[in-house]
N, C-alpha and C positions, 0 to 999 in steps of 0.2 A: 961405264956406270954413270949415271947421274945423279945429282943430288951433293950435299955438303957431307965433309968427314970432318970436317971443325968442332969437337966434341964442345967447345964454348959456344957457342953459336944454335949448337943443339940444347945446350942445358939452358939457354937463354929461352929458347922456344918453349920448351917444357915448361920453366918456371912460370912463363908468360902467362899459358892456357893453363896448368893449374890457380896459378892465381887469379886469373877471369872465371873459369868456373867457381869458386868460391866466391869471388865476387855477386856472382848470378844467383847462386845460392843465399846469400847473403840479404837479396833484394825478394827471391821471393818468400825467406820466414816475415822478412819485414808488411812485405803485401798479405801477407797471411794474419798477423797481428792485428794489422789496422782492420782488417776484413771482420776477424772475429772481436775489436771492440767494437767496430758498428752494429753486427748483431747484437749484442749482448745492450749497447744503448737502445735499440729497438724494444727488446723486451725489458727494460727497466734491468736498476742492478738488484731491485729484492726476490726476485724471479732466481737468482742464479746461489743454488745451497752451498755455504759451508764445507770446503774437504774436513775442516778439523774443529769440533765442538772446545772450545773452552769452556771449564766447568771452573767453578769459583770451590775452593775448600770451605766446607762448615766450620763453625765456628767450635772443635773439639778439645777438651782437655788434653795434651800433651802425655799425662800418664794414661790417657785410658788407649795412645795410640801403640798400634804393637812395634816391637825391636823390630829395627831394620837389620836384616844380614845382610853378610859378606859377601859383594859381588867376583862372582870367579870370572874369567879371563872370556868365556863365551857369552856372557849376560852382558859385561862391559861394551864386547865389541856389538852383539845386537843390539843395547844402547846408542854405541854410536852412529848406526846405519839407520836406526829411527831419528835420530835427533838432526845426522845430515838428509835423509830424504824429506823432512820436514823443512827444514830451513831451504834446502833447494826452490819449494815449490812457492817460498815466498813470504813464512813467516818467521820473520828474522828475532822479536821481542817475546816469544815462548818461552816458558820453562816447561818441562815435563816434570810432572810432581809423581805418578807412578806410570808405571806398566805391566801389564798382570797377563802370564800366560794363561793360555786357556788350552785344557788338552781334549 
């Protein structure tokens, strides 16, 4: 038989080529970045819509706003999947002021 049975030797190799492909991965989101803010300087940045409207609150009397209720444990946590997929994509200084199902 040929070849190495040095099982460190082998996990050396491994770790090698997993960490170079990542590496290589790593190079082409970067080229893919740069690629797409050069488009995007092509066509101007006012060309490119808003994912999330911010809306400013009116200016309302406090009593004429209605009771808030008690969030139960599945509103909470769909709360917190809107508020991280928001902040993922970028905008860090948001507050969510509602969110209203729609059935």
């Amino acid at each position: 038989m040929h070849g190495t049975h040095d099982p460190l030797l082998i996990m050396l190799i491994n770790m090698t080529i997993v960490f170079a492909v990542l590496f290589v991965l790593s190079l082409i989101i970067r080229l893919l970045k740069v690629i797409n803010d050069a488009i995007y300087e092509k066509k101007g940045k006012t060309d490119i819509p808003s994912p999330v409207s911010i809306r400013r609150p009116s200016a309302v009397p406090s009593a004429s706003l209605p009771q808030e209720k008690k969030l139960n444990m599945e509103d909470k946590t769909l709360l917190a999947v809107i508020t991280t997929a928001i902040m993922a994509y970028g905008y860090k200084d948001v507050k969510i002021r509602s969110i209203v199902k729609k059935s």
